[in-house]
N, C-alpha and C positions, 0 to 999 in steps of 0.2 A: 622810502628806505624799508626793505624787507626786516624781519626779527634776525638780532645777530644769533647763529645756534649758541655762543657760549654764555648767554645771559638770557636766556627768553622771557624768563621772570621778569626782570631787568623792566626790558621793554616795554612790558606791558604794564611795568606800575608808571614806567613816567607817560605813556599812553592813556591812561588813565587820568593820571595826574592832570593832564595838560588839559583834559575834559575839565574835570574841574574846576580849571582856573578860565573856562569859557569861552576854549576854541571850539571853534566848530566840528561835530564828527566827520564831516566829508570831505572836509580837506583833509583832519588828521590821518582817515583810512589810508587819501592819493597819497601821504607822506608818506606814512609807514607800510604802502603797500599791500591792505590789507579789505577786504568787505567792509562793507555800514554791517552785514549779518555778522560779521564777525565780531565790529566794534560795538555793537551794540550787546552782544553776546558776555562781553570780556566786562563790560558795566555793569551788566546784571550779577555777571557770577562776585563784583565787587561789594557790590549795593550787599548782598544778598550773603556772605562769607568774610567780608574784606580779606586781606593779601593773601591772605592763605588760597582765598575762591581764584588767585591768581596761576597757583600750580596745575601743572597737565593732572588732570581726571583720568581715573581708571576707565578703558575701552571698554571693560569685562558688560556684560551682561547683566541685568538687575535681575532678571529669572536664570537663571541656572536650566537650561532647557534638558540638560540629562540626570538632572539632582531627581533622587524620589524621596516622595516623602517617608515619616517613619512609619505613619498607617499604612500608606501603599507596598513599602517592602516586607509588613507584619503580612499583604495578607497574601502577598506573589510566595513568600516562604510559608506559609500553613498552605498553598493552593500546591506548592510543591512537593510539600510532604503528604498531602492528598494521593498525588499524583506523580510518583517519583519519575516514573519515564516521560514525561511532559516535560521538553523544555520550553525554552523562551520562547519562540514564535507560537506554539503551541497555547502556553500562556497566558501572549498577548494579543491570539485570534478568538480565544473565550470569552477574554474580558470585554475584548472589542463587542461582542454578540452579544453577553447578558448582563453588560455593566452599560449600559450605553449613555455619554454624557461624560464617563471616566474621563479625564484626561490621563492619556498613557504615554510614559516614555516610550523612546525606540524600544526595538529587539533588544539591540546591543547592550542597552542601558540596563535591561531585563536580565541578560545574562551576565552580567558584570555583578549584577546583585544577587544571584547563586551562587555565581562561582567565590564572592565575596564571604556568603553564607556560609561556604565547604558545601553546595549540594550540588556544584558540577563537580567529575574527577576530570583532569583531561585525558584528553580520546591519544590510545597510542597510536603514533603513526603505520599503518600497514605499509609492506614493500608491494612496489605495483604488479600483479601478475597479466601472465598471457590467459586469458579467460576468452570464453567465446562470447560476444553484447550478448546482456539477454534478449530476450524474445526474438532471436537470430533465427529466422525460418521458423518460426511457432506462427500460430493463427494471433492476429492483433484484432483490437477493440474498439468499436466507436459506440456502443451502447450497452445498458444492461440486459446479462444474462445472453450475449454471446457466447463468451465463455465463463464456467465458474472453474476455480482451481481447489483443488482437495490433499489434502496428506496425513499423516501421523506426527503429531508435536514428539518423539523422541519418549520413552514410556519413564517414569519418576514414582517413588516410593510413597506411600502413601501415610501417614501417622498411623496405622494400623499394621502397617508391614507391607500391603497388597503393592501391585504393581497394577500405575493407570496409564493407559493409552489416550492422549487425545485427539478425537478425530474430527480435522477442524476444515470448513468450507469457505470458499469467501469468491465473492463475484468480482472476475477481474477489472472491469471496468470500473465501478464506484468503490473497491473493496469494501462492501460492505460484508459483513461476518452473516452468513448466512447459518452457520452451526459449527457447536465445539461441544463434543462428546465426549464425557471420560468413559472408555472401553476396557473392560476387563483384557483383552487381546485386541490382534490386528485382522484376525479371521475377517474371513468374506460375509458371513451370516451379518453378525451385530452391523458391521459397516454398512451394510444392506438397507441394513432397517432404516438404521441413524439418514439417511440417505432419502429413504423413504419420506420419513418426518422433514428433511427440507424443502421435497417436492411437492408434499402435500399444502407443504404453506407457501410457498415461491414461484410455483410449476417448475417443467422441465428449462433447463440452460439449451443454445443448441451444441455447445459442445463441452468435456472438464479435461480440463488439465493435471496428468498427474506425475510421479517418478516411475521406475519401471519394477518397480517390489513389490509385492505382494500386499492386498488383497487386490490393485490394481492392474496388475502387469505377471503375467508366469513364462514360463518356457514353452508353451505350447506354441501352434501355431499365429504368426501377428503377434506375439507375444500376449493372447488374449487372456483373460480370467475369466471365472464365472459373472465377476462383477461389470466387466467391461463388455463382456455379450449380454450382459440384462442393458446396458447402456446403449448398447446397439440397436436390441429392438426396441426400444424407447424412442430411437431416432434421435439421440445424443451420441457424438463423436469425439470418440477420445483422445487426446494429445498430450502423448507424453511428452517428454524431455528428455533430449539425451543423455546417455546414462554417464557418470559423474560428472552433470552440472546442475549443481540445483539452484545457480542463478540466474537460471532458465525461469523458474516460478519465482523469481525475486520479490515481487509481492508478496506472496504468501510467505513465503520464507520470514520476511521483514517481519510482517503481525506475528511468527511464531514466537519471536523475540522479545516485543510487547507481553504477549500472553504469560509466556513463561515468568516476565520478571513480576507482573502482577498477580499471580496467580498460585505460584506454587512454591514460592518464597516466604515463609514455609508453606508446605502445600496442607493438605485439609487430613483431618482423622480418617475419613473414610469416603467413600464414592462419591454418597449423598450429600456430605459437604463439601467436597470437591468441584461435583457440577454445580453446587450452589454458587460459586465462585466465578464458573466457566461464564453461567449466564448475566450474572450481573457486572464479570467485566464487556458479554458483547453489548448488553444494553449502553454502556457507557463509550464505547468503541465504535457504536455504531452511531449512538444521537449524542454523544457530546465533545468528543474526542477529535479536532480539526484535523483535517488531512491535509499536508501539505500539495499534494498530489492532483489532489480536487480546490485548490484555492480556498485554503482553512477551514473549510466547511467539512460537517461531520458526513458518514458517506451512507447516511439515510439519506440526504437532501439529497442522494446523485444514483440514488438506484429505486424503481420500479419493479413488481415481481412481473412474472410470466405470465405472458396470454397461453400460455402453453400447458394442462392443468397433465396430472397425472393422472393415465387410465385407472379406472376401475379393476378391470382386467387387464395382465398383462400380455402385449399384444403379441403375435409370431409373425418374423418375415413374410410376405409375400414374393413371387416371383413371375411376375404377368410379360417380361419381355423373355424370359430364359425356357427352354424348351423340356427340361425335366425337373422334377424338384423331389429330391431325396430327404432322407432324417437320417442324422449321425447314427450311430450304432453305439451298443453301451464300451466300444473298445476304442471310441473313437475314430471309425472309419466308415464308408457305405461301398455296400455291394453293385456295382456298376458293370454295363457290357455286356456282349455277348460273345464267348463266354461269358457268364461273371464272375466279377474278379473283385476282393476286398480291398479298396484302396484309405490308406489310413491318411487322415487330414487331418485329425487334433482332439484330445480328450478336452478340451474346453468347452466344444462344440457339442457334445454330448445330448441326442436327444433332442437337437435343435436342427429345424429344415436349412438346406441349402439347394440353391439351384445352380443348373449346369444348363452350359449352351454351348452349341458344337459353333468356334468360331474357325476352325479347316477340319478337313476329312480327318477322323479319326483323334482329334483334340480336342478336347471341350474346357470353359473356363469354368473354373467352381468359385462361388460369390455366397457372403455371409451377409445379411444385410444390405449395407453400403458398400459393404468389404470386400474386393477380390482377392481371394486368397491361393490362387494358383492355376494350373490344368491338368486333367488328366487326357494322359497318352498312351488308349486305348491298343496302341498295335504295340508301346512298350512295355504296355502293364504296369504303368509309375506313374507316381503324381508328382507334380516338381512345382514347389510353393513360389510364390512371386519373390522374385531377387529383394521388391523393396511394396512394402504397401501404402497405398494410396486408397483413403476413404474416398465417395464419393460424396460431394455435396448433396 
């Protein structure tokens, strides 16, 4: 006979009982329908409780597998107030690294105990827009130093009153923070430099990704700048993004975010402690800081600099397949033809060679570098820029 459900207690004490009085367990199991594991089970919990050891046992778990402890939440909260933009997987991929042996709750468990702290807010819901994916027709990545991506973090007041620009790098592949420069401006010159200073220590990328503003991108022809023709002849290609998407560079964009909240909240009295700041958050950004992106790991383990070192000298186009090779003029254009005739190509170009190759009678293409930037049409007397540009690999 099975246990009736409205007595199971019941049951089990005269089951017990009848032990006992010196029946046997293997019959009384066949009777009552039950295991010798069970009977034997239901004796011990007697022997060992009496009637009480009779009632159903809580199922619950003797460890609490999401409980933490009050050390462990002391030190997830001082590691967050460390680290205010560090959430939970963030964390619980540090600890995992440099506590080894921790026993760690889930994520979940992690975050529960911030948000329990007050040190999560929740995230408001955005409304979903029509955006274009990023890296939608952009160059993509299978290693370091393909491409590095560059911009201006947005300029912010300094405890002094000045106004800093930060001009910050990072290699899209490993995003590892290649440099963040506070700049008095956004000029071409200082960008230059700061620029300089990464190539010295990283070598050249073979291509940066940038937006299309200034000191990157102008109105000239290609939309080139000074900065982007020393890019050129470096034999670095530039890729911008279409103009209003900057989740085109969503990487970078992302660490701008980081940066700011770490860094300029409040921001430093004056330049010198400002970049004091820049550099000690990449140190920490770059070797300790887990990427979710790269499999928690910080994005030193995932990037290599360049075999590719920066000239000494900076080098000039060549042009060994094209059949003339001219130099801008200081108005931005060269005297071509016969007649000759001033054809304007670009104040960008300024002082820089370009060559020309007669590809039909009386049209030649004009090429900057890698860059085809149009032709001249010697019996029109016009130069007529390429509809659309296309670097050359």
């Amino acid at each position: 006979m099975p246990w009736k459900a409205r007595s199971v207690v019941n049951e089990r004490m005269v089951f017990v009982s009848r032990l006992q009085d010196g029946e046997r367990m293997s019959e009384l199991c066949r009777e009552f329908g039950i295991s010798r594991k069970t009977g034997y089970k239901l004796l011990e919990r007697f022997t060992e409780h009496g009637p009480r050891g009779l009632y159903d046992q809580s199922r619950a778990r003797h460890t609490v597998r999401h409980r933490v402890s009050a050390q462990l939440e002391e030190r997830l909260v001082a590691m967050r107030h460390a680290h205010p933009t560090w959430g939970a997987r963030k964390l619980h991929a540090w600890l995992r690294t440099h506590v080894p042996g921790l026993h760690l709750p889930a994520i979940g468990t992690i975050s529960r105990v911030l948000k329990r702290q007050g040190l999560i807010e929740p995230r408001k819901r955005r409304t979903k827009q029509n955006v274009l994916p990023y890296g939608a027709k952009l160059r993509q990545t299978s290693k370091a130093n393909e491409l590095w991506c560059i911009d201006f973090k947005g300029q912010f007041r300094l405890g002094n009153g000045r106004l800093c620009y930060p001009l910050t790098v990072t290699d899209h592949y490993s995003r590892f923070l290649l440099g963040c420069e506070a700049l008095e401006s956004t000029q071409g010159k200082p960008a230059k430099e700061a620029l300089k200073e990464a190539f010295r220590e990283y070598g050249l990328p073979n291509a940066i990704r940038s937006d299309n503003g200034p000191p990157f991108a102008s109105n000239s022809i290609a939309g080139l700048s000074e900065l982007s023709v020393w890019w050129l002849k470096l034999d670095i290609l530039p890729d911008r993004i279409q103009p209003g998407h900057p989740e085109q560079n969503g990487r970078h964009e992302r660490m701008h975010l980081t940066l700011k909240q770490e860094t300029t909240r409040p921001p430093g009295k004056n330049m010198l402690q400002q970049q004091e700041r820049f550099d000690g958050f990449a140190r920490l950004y770059n070797e300790e800081r887990p990427h979710e992106a790269i499999g928690d790991r910080p994005p030193a383990t995932a990037y290599v600099p360049s075999n590719r070192p920066l000239p000494k000298d900076e080098p000039e186009p060549t042009y060994p397949l094209h059949d003339v090779t001219k130099r801008i003029n200081a108005s931005g254009g060269i005297s071509f033809g016969s007649p000759h005739h001033v054809y304007s190509i670009g104040r960008a170009l300024v002082n820089e060679p370009v060559g020309l190759r007669e590809v039909e009678d009386g049209r030649w293409l004009v090429t900057f570098a890698k860059l085809d930037l149009g032709y001249i049409d010697v019996r029109e007397r016009q130069f007529e820029p390429m509809e659309s540009f296309v670097l050359h690999p």
